[in-house]
Backbone as a ProteinNet text record, in pm:
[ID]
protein_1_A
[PRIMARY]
XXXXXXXXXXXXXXXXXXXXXXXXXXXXXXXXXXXXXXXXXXXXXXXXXXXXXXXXXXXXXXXXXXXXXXXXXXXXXXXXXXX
[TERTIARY]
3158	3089.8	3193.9	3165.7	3248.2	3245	3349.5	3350	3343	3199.6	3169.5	3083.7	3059.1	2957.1	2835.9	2817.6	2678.7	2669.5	2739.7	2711.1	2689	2733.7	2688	2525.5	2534.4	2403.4	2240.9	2261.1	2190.5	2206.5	2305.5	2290.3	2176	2182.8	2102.4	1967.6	1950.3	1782.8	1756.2	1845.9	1782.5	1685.6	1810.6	1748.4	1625.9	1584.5	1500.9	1370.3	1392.1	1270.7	1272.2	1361.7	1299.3	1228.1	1274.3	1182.6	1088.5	1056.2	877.9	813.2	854.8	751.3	753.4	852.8	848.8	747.7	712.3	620.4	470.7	460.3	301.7	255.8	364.4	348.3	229.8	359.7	335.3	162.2	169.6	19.6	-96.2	-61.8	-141.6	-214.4	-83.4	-112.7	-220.1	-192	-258.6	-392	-449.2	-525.4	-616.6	-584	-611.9	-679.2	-598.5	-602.2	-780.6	-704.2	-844.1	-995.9	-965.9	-1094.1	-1127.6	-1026.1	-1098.5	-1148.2	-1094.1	-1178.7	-1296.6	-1301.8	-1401	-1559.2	-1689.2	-1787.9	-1923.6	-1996.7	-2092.1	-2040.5	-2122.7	-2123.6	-1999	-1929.2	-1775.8	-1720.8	-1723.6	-1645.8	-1678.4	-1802.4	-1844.2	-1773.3	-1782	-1709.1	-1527.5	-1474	-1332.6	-1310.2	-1345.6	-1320.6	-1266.8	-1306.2	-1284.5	-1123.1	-1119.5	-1031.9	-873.7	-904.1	-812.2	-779.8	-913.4	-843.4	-771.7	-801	-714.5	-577.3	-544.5	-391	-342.1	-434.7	-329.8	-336.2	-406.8	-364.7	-196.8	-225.6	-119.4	33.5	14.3	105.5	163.7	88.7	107.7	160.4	110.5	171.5	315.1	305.6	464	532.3	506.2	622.3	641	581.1	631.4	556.3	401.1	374.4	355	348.9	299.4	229.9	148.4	-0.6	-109	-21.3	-141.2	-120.6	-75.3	-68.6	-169.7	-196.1	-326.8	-433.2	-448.8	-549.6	-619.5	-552.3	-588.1	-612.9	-526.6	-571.6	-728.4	-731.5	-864.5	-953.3	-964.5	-1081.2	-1077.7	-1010	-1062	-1089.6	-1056.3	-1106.3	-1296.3	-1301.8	-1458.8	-1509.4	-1471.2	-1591.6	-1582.2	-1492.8	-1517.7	-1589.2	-1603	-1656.5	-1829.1	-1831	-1986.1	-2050.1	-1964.4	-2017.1	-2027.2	-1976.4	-2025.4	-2174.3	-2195.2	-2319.9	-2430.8
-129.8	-247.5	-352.7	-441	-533.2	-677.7	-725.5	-854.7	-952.3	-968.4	-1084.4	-1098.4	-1256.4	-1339.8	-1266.5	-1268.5	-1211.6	-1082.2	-1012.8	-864.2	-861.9	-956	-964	-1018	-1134.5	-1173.4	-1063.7	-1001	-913.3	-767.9	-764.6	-662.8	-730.8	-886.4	-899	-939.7	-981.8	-951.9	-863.9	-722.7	-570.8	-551.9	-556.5	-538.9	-596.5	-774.6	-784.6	-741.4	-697.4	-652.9	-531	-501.6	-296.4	-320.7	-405.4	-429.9	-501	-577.1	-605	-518.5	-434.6	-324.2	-179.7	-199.1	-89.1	-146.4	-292.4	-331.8	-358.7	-348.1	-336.4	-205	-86.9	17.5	45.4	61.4	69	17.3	-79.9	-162.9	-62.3	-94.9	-1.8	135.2	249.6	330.1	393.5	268.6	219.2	213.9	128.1	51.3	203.4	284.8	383.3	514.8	516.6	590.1	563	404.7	328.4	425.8	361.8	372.3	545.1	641.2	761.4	805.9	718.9	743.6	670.9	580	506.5	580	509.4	550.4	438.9	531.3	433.7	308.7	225.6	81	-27.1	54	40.5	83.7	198.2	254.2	168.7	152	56.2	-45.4	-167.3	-237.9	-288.3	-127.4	-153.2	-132.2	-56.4	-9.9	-135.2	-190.6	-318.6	-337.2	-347.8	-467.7	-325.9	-223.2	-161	-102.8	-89.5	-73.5	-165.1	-323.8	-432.9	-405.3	-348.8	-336.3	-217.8	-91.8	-4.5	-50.7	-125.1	-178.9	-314.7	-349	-438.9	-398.4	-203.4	-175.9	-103	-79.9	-26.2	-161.3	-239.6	-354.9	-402.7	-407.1	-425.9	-319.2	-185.8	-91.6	4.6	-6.3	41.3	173	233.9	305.2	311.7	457.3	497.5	459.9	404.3	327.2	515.7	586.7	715.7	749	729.9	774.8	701.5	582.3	461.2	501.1	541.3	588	690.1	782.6	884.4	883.4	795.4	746.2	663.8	581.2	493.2	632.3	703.9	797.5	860.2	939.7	1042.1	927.2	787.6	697.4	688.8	648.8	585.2	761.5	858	985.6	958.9	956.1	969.4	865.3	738.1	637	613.3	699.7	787.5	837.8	921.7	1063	1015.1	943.7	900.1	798.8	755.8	623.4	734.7
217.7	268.5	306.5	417.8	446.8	361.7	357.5	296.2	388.5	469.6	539.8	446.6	485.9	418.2	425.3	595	620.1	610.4	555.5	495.9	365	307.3	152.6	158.4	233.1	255.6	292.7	406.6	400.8	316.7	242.6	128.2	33	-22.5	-122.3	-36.1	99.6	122.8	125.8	154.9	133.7	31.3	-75.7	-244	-251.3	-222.5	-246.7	-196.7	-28.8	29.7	-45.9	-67.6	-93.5	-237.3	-337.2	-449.9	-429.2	-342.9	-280.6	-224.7	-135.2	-84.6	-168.2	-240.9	-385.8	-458.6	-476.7	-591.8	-512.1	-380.2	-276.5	-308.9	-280.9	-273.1	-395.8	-481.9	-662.8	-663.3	-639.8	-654.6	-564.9	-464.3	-424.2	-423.6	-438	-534.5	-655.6	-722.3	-832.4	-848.1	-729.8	-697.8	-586.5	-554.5	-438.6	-563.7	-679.2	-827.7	-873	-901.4	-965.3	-901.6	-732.3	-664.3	-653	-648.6	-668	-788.4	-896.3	-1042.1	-1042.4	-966.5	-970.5	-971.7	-1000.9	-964.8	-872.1	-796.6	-745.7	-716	-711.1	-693.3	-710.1	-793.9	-868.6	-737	-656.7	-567.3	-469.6	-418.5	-305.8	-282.8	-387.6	-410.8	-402.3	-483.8	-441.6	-298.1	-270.3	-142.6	-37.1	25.4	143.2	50.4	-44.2	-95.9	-81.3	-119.9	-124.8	44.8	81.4	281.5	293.7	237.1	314.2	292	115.1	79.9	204.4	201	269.9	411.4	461	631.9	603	505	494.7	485.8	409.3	415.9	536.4	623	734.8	809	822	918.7	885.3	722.5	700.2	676.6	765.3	781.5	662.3	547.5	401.3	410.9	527.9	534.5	668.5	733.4	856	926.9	1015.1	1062.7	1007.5	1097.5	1089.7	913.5	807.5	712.6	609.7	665.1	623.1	697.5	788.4	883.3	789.4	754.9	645.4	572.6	486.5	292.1	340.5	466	463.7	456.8	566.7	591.5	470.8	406.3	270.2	156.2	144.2	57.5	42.5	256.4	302.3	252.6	264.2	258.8	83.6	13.8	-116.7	-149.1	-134.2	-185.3	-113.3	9	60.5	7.7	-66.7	-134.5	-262.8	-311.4	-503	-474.3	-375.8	-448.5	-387.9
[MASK]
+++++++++++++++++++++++++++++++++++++++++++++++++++++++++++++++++++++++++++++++++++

């Protein structure tokens, strides 16, 4: 690595973006877990809130656009198919 300023500089905004969209991810994940354990009305419910995370992660790059496209659709049939 070079010893410019601004190479040190964007070394440490790296770090920090990659540990923010490491910690969206993580959440999301999570949150994608929840809603297929989920049941009924419980599922209905999460649902909107967890499309919003995985469109958010698509816009900020951390996932595919078509790879959210996917997690949404097998989310909406599962969360169809439980109520």
């Amino acid at each position: 690595m070079a010893n410019h300023s601004a190479t040190k500089k964007d070394t440490r905004q790296a770090a920090k973006r990659r540990d923010r969209n490491k910690y969206y991810g993580k959440t999301t994940r999570n949150a994608i877990r929840d809603l297929r354990e989920a049941k009924g009305k419980e599922a209905a419910d999460q649902f909107p809130k967890v499309a919003s995370m995985i469109d958010k992660l698509a816009k900020r790059g951390i996932i595919h656009k078509n790879k959210a496209a996917n997690l949404k659709s097998k989310l909406a049939k599962k969360t169809a198919a439980a109520k």
